[in-house]
DRENPA-3360 file (N, C-alpha, C; in nm, 2 decimals, always signed):
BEGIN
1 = XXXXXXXX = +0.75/-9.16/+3.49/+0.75/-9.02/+3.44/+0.81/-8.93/+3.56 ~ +0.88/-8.84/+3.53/+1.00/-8.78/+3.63/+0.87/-8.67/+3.70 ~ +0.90/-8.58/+3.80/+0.81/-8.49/+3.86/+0.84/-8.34/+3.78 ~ +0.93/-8.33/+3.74/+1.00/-8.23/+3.65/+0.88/-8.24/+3.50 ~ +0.87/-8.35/+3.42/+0.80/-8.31/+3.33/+0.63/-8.38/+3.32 ~ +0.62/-8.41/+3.45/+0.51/-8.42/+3.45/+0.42/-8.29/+3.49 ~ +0.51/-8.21/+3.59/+0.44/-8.04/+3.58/+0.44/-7.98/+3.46 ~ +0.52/-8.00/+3.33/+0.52/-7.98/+3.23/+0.37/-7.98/+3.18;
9 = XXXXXXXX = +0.38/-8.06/+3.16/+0.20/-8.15/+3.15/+0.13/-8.12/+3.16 ~ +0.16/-8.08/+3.31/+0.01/-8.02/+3.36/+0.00/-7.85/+3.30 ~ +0.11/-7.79/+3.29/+0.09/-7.67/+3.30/+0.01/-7.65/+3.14 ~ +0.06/-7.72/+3.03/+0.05/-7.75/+2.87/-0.14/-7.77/+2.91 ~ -0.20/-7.86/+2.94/-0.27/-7.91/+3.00/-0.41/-7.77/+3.04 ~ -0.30/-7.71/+3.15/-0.38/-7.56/+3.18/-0.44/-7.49/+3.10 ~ -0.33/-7.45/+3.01/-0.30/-7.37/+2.93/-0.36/-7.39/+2.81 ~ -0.43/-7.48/+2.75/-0.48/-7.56/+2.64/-0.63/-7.54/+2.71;
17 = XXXXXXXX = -0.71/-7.59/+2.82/-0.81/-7.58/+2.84/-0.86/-7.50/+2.88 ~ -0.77/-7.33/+2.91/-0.81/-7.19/+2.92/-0.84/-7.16/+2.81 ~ -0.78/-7.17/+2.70/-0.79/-7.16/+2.55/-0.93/-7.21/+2.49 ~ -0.95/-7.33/+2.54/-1.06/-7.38/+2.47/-1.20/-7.29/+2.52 ~ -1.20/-7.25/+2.69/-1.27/-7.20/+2.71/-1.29/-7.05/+2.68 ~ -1.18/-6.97/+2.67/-1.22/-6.90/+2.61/-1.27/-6.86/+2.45 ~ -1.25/-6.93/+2.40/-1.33/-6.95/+2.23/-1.46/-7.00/+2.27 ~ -1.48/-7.10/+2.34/-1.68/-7.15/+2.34/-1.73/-7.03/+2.42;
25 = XXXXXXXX = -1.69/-6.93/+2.54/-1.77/-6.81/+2.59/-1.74/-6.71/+2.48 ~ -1.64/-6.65/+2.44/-1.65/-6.60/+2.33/-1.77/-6.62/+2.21 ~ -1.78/-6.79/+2.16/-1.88/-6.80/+2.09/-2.00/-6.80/+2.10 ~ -2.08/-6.80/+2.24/-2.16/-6.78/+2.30/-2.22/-6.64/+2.31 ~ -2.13/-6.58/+2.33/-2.12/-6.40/+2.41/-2.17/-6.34/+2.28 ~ -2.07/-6.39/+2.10/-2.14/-6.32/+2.04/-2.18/-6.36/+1.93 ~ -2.29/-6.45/+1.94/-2.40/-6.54/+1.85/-2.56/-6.48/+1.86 ~ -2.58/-6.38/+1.95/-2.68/-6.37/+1.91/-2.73/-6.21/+1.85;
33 = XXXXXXXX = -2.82/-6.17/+1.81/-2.86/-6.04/+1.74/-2.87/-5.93/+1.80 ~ -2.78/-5.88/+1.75/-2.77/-5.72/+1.84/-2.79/-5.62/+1.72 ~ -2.83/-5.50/+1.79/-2.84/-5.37/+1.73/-2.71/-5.27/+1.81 ~ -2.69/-5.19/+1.66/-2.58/-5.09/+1.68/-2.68/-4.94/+1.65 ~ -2.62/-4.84/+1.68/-2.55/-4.87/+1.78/-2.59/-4.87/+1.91 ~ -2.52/-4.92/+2.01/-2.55/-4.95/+2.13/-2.69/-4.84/+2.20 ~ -2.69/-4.71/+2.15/-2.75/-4.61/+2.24/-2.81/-4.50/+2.17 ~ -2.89/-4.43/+2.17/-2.93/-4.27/+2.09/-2.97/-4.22/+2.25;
41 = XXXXXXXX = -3.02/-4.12/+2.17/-3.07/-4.01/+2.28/-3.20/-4.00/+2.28 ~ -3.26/-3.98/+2.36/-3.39/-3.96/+2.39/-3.48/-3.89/+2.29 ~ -3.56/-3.91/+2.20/-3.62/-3.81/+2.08/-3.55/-3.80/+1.98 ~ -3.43/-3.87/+1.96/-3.32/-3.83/+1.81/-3.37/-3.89/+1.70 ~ -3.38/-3.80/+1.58/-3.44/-3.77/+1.46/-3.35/-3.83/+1.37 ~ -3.41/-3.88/+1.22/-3.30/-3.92/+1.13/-3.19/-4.01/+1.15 ~ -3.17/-4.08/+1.23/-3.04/-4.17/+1.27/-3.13/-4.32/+1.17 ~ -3.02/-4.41/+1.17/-2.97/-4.56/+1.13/-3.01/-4.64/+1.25;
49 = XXXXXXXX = -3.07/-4.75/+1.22/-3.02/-4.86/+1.35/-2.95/-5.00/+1.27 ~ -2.87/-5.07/+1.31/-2.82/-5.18/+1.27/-2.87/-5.27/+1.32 ~ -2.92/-5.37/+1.23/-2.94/-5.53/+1.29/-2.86/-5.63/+1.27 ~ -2.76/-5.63/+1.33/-2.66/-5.72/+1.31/-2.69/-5.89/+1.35 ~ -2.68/-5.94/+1.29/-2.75/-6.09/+1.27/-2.65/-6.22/+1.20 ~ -2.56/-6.27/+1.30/-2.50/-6.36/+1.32/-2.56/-6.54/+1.27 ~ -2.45/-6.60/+1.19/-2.60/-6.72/+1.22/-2.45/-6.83/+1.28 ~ -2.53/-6.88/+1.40/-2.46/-7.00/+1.44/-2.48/-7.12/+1.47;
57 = XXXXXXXX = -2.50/-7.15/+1.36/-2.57/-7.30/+1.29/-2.40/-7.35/+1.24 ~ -2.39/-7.46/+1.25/-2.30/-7.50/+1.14/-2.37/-7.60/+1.01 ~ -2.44/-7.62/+0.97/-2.49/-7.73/+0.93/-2.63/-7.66/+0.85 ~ -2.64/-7.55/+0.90/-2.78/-7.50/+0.84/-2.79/-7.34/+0.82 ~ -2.82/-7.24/+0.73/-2.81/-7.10/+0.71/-2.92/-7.03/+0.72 ~ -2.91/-6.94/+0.79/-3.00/-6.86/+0.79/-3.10/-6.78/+0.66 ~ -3.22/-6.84/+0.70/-3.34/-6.84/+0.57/-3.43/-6.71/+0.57 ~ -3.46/-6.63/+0.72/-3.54/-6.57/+0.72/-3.52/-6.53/+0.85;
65 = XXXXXXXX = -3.56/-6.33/+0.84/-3.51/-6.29/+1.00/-3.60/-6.19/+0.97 ~ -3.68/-6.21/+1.14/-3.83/-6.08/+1.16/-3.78/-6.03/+1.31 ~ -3.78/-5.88/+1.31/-3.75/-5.76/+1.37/-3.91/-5.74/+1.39 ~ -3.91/-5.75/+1.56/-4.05/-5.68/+1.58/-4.02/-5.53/+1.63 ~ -4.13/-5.46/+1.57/-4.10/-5.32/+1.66/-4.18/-5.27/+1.77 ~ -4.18/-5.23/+1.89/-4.25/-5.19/+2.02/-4.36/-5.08/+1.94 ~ -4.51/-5.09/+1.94/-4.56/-5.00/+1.95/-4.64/-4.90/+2.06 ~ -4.60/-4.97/+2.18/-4.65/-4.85/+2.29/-4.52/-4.76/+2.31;
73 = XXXXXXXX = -4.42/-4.79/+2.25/-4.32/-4.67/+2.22/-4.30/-4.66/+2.11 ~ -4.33/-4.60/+1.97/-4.33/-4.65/+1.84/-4.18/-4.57/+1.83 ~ -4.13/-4.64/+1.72/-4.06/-4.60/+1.65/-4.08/-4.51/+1.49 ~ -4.08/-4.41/+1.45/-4.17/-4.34/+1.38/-4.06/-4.30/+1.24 ~ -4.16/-4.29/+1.16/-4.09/-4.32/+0.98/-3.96/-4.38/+0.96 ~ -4.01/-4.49/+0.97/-3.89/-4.62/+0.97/-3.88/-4.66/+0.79 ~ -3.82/-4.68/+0.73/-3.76/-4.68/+0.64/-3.64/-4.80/+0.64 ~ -3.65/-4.92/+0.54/-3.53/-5.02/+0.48/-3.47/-4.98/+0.44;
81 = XXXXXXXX = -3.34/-5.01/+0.39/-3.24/-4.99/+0.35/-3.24/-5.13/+0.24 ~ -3.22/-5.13/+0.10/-3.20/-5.19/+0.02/-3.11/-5.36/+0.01 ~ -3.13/-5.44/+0.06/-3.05/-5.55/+0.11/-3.04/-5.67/-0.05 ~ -2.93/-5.70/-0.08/-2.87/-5.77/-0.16/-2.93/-5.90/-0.14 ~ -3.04/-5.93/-0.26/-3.03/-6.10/-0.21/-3.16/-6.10/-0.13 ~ -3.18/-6.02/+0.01/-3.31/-6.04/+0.06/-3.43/-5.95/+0.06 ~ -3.58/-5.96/+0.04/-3.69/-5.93/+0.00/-3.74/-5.87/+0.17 ~ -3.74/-5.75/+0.16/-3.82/-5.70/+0.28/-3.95/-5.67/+0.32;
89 = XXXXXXXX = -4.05/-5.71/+0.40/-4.17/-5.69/+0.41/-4.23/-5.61/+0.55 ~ -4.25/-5.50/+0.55/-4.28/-5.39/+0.62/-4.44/-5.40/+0.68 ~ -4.50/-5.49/+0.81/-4.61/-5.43/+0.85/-4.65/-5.32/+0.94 ~ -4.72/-5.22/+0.91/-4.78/-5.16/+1.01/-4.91/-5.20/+1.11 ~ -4.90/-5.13/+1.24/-5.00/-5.17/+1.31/-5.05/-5.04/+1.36 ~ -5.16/-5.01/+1.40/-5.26/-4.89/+1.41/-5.22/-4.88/+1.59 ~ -5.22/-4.73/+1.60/-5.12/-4.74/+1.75/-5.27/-4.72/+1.82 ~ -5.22/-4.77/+1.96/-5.38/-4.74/+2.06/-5.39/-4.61/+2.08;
97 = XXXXXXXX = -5.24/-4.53/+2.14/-5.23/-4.39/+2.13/-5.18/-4.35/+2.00 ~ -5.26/-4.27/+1.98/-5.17/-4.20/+1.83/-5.06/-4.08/+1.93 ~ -4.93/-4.04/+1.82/-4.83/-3.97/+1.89/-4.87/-3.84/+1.78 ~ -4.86/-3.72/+1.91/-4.86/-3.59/+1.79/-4.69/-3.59/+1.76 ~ -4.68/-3.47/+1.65/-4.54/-3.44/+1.61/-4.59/-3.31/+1.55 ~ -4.44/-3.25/+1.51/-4.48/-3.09/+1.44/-4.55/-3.12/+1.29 ~ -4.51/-3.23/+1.27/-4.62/-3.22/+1.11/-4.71/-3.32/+1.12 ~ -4.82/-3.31/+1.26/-4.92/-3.36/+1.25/-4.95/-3.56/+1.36;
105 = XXXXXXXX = -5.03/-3.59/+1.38/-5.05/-3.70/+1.45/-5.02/-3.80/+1.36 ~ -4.97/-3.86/+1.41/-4.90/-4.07/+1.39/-5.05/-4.11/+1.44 ~ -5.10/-4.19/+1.33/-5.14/-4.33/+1.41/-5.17/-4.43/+1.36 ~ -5.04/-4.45/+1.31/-4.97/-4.59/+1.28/-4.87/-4.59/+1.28 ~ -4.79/-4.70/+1.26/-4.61/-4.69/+1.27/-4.60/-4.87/+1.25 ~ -4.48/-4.85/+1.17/-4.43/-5.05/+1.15/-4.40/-5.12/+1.31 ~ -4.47/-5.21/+1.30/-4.46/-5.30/+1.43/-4.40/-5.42/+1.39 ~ -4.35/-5.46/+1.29/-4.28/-5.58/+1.22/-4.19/-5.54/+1.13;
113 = XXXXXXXX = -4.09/-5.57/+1.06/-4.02/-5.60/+0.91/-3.95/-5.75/+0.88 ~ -3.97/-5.80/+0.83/-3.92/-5.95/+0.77/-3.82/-5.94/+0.68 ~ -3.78/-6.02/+0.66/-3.64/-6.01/+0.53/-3.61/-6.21/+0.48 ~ -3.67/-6.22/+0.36/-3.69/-6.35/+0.34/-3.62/-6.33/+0.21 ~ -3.57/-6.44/+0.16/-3.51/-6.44/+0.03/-3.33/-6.48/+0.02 ~ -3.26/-6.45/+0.11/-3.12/-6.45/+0.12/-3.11/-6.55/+0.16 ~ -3.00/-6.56/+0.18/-2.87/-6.70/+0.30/-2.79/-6.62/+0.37 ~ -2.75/-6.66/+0.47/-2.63/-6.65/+0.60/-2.57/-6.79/+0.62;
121 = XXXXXXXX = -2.45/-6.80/+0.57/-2.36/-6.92/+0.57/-2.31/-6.92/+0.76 ~ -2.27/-7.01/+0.73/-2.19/-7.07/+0.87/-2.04/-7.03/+0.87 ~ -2.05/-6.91/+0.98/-1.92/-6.80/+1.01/-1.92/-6.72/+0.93 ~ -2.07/-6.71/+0.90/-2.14/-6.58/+0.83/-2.19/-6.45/+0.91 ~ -2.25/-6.31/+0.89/-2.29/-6.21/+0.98/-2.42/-6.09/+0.88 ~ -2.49/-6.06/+0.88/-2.54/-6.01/+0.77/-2.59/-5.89/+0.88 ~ -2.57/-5.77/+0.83/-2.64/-5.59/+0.85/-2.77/-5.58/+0.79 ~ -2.87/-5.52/+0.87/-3.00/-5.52/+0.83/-2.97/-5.34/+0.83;
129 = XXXXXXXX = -2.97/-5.26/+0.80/-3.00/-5.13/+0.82/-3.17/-5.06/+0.79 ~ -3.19/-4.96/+0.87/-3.31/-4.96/+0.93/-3.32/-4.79/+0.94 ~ -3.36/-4.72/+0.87/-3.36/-4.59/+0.93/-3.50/-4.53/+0.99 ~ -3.50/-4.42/+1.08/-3.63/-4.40/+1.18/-3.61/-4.26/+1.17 ~ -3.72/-4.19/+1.19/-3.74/-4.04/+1.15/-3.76/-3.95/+1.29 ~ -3.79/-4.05/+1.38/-3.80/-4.01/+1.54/-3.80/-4.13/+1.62 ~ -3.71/-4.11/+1.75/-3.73/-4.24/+1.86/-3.83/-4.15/+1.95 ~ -3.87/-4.23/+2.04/-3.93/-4.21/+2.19/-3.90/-4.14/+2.27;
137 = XXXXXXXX = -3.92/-4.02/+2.34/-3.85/-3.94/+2.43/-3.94/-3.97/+2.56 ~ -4.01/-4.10/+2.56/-4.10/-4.16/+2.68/-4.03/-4.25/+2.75 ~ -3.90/-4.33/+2.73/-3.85/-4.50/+2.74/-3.73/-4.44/+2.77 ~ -3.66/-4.54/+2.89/-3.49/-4.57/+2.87/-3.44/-4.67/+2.77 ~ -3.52/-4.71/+2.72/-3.47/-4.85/+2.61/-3.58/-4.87/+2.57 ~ -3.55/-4.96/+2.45/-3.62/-5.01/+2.32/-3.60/-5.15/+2.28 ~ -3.64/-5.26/+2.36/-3.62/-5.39/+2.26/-3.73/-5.45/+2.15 ~ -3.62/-5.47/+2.07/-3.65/-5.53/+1.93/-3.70/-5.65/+1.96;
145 = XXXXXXXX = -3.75/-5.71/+1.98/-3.76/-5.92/+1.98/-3.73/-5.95/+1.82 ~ -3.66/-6.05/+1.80/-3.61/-6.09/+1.69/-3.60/-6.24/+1.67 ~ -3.68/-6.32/+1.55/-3.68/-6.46/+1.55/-3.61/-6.45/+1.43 ~ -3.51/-6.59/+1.42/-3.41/-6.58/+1.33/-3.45/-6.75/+1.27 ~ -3.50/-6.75/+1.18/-3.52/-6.89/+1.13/-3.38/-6.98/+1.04 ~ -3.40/-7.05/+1.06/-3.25/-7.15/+0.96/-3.33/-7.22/+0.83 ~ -3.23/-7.27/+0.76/-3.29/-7.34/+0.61/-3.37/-7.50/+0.67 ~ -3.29/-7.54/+0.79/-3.36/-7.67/+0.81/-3.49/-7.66/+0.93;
153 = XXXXXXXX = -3.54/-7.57/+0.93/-3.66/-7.52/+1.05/-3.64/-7.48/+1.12 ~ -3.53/-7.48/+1.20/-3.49/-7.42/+1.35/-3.52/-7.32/+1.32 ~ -3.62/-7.25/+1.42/-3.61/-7.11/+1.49/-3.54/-7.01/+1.61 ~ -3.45/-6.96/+1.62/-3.36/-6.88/+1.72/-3.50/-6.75/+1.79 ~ -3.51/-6.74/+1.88/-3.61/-6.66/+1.97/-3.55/-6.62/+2.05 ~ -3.48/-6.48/+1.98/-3.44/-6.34/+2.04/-3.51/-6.25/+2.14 ~ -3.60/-6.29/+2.23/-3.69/-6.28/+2.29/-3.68/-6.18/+2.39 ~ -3.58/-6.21/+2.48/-3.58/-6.21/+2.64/-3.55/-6.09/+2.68;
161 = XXXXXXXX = -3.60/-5.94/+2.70/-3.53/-5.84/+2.76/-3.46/-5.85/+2.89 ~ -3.36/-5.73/+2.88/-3.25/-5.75/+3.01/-3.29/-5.71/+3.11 ~ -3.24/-5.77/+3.24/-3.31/-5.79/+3.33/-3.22/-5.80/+3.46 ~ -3.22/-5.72/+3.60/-3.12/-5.68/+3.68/-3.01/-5.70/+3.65 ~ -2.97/-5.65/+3.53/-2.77/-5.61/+3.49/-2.78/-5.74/+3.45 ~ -2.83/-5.86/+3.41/-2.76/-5.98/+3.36/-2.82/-6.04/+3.25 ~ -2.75/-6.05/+3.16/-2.75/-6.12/+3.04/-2.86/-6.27/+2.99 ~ -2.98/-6.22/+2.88/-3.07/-6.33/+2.90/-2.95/-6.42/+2.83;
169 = XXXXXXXX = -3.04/-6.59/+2.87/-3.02/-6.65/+2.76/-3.00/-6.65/+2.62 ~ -3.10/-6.60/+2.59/-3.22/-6.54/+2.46/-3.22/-6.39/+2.46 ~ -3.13/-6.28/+2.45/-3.14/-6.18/+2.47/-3.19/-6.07/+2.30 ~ -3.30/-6.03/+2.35/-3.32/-5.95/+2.25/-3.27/-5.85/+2.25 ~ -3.25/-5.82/+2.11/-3.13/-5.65/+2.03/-3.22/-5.56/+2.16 ~ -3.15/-5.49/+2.26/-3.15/-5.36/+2.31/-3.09/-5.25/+2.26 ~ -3.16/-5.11/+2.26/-3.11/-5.01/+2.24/-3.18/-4.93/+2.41 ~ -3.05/-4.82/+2.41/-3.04/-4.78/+2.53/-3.07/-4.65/+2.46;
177 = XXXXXXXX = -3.22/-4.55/+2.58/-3.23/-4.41/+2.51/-3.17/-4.32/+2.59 ~ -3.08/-4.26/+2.58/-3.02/-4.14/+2.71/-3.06/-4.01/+2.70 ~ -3.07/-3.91/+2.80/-3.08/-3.79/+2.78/-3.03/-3.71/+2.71 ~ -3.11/-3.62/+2.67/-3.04/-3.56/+2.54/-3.15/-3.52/+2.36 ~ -3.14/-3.43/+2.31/-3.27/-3.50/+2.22/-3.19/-3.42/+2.11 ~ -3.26/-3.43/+2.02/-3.21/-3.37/+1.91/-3.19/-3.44/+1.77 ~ -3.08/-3.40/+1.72/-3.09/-3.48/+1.53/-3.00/-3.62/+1.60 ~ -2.97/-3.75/+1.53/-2.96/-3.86/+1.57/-2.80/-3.84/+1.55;
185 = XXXXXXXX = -2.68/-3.89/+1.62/-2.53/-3.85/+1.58/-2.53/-4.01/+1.44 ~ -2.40/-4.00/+1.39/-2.36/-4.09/+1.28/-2.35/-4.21/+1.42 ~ -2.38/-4.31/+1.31/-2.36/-4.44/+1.33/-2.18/-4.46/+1.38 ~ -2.14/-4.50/+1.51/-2.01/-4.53/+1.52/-1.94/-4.58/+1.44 ~ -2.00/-4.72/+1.32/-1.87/-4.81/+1.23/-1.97/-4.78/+1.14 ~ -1.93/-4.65/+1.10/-1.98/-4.64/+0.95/-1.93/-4.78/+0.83 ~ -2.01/-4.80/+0.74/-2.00/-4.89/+0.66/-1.97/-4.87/+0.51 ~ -1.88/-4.88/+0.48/-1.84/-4.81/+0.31/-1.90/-4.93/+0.22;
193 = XXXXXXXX = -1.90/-4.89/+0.12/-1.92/-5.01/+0.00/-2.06/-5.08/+0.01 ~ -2.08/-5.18/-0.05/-2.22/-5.25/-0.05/-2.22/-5.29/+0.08 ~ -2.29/-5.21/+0.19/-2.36/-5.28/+0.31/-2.46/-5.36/+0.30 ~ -2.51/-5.41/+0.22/-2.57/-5.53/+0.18/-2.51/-5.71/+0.16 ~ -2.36/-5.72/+0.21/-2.29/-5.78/+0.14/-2.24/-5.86/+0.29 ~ -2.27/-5.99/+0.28/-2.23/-6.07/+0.42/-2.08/-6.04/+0.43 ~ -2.01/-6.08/+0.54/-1.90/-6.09/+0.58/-1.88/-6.23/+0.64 ~ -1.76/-6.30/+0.62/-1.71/-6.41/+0.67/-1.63/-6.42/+0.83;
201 = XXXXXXXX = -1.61/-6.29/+0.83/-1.53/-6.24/+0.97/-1.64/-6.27/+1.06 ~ -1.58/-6.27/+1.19/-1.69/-6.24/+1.31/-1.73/-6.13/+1.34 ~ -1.81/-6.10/+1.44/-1.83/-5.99/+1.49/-1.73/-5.88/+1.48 ~ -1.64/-5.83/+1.46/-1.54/-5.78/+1.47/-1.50/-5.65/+1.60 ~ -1.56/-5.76/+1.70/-1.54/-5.71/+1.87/-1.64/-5.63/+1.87 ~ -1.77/-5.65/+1.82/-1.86/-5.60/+1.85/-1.91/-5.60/+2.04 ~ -1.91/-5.74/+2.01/-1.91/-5.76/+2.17/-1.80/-5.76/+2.32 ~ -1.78/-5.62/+2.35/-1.72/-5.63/+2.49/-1.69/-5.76/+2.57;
209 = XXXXXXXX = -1.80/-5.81/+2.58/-1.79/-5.89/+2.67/-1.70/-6.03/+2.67 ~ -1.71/-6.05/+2.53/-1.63/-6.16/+2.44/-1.50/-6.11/+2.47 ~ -1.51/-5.98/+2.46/-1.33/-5.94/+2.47/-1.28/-5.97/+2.60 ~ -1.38/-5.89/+2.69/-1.36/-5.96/+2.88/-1.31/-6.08/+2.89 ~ -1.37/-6.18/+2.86/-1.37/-6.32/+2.87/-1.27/-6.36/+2.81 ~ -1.21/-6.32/+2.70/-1.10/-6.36/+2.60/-0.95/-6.31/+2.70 ~ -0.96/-6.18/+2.71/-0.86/-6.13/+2.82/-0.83/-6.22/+2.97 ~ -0.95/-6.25/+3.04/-0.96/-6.31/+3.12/-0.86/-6.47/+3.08;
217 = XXXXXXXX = -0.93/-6.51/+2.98/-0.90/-6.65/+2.95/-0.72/-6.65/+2.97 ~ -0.67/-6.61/+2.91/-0.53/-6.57/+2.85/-0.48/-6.56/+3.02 ~ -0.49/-6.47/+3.10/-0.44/-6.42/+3.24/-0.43/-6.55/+3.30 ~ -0.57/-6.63/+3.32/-0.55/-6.79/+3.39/-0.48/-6.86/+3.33 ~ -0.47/-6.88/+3.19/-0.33/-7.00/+3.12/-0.20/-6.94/+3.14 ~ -0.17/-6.82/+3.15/-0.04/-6.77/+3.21/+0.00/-6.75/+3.34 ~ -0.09/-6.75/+3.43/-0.06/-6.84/+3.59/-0.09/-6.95/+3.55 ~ -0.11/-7.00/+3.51/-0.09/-7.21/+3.52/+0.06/-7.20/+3.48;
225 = XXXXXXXX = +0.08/-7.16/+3.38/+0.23/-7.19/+3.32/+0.32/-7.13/+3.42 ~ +0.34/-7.03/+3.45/+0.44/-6.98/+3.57/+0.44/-7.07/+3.71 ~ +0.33/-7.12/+3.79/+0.33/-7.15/+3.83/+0.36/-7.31/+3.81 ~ +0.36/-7.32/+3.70/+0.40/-7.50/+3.61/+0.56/-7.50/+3.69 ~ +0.62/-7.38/+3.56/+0.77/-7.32/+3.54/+0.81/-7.38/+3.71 ~ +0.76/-7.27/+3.82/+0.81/-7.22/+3.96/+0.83/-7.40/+4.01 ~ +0.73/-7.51/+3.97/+0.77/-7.62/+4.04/+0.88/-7.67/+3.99 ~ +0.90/-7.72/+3.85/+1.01/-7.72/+3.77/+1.16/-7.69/+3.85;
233 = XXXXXXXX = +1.15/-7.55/+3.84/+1.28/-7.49/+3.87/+1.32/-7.55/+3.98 ~ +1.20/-7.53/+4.10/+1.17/-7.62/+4.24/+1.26/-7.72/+4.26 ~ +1.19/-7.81/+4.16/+1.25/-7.97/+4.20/+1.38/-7.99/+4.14 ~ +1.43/-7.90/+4.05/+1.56/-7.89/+4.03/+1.69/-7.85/+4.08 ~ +1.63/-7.76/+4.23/+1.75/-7.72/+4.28/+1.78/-7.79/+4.38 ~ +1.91/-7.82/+4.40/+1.98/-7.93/+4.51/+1.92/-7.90/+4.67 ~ +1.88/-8.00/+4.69/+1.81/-7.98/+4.86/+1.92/-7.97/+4.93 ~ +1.88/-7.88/+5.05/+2.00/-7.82/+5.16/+2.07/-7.97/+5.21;
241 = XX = +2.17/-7.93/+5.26/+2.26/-8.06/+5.34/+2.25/-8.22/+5.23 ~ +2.22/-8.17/+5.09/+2.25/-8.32/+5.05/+2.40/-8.36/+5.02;
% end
């Protein structure tokens, strides 16, 4: 094999296994359950939360998905959204502090909701919508913990809050509360039509970070190949004094 197309090779080579890596961190980055949108404001009234719930099973669909909710920060008149297909079950739990408001003291608030009854296929994504009548003006953040069960038993344990800037394993849905209080703004990707209705797409770049990594991936297989090219051309051109 000549030196000319065996850099060939290698560069093909590069360039194919930047690829592959960027699709498995991609599918990594966004397989597990997040909430949209990303942030509210401190005290914001009347807003949506999304539970976006990915199943990445190939072999097995998602059977049953429980959303815990924080009650030493409660989240207060939470309200389902009507979901196609799956049965929602709403517990409350009795708060240790009850919270006042203008129309009177909280003391209780949902510390759970379940959703049993449906399927999440494989390269499936399913929207849980969630509305809340007041957040916390006590907290910078709010995690959800979220166990995601499959049809053949596996359980997914969305567990882990974040923790100095880095990404759990197991990261449970965060919401970020910022300064600011007031009525809650619209949901960023509003959803037209039956929001109850799976999609076959992915995430549809929900996750940043997938895109980082995808970008990244692409930049290394294009220095492999240039640098492939540069030897090529290299061993091509006639050496001095021959």
């Amino acid at each position: 094999m000549s030196a000319n197309r065996f850099a060939l090779r290698r560069a093909a080579a590069v360039v194919a296994l930047s690829g592959l890596g960027v699709l498995a961190a991609a599918g990594v980055a966004s397989a597990h359950v997040t909430v949209h949108p990303e942030s509210y404001a401190k005290g914001a009234t009347d807003g949506v939360l999304t539970f976006r719930v990915p199943n990445e099973e190939d072999t097995a669909s998602t059977s049953k998905v429980q959303v815990f909710l924080p009650t030493d920060r409660p989240v207060l008149g939470v309200l389902v959204h009507p979901q196609d297909g799956w049965k929602p079950k709403v517990t409350t739990t009795k708060l240790r502090t009850p919270v006042k408001t203008d129309d009177g003291t909280i003391t209780e608030a949902v510390s759970q909701i379940t959703w049993t009854g449906g399927k999440i296929g494989a390269g499936e994504y399913e929207d849980f919508d969630v509305a809340f009548g007041q957040l916390p003006d006590n907290t910078g953040q709010l995690t959800f913990k979220t166990l995601q069960t499959y049809s053949d038993g596996k359980v997914a344990r969305w567990i882990e809050a974040p923790s100095g800037g880095e990404e759990a394993e197991n990261p449970a849905p965060t919401l970020k509360l910022t300064e600011g209080g007031g009525e809650a703004p619209a949901p960023a990707a509003a959803k037209g039509g039956d929001t109850g209705t799976a999609s076959t797409a992915a995430a549809d770049g929900s996750d940043g970070t997938a895109r980082g990594l995808a970008v990244g991936g692409l930049v290394v297989g294009a220095l492999g190949l240039a640098a492939a090219v540069f030897a090529i051309v290299r061993g091509r051109s006639p050496r001095a004094g021959a």
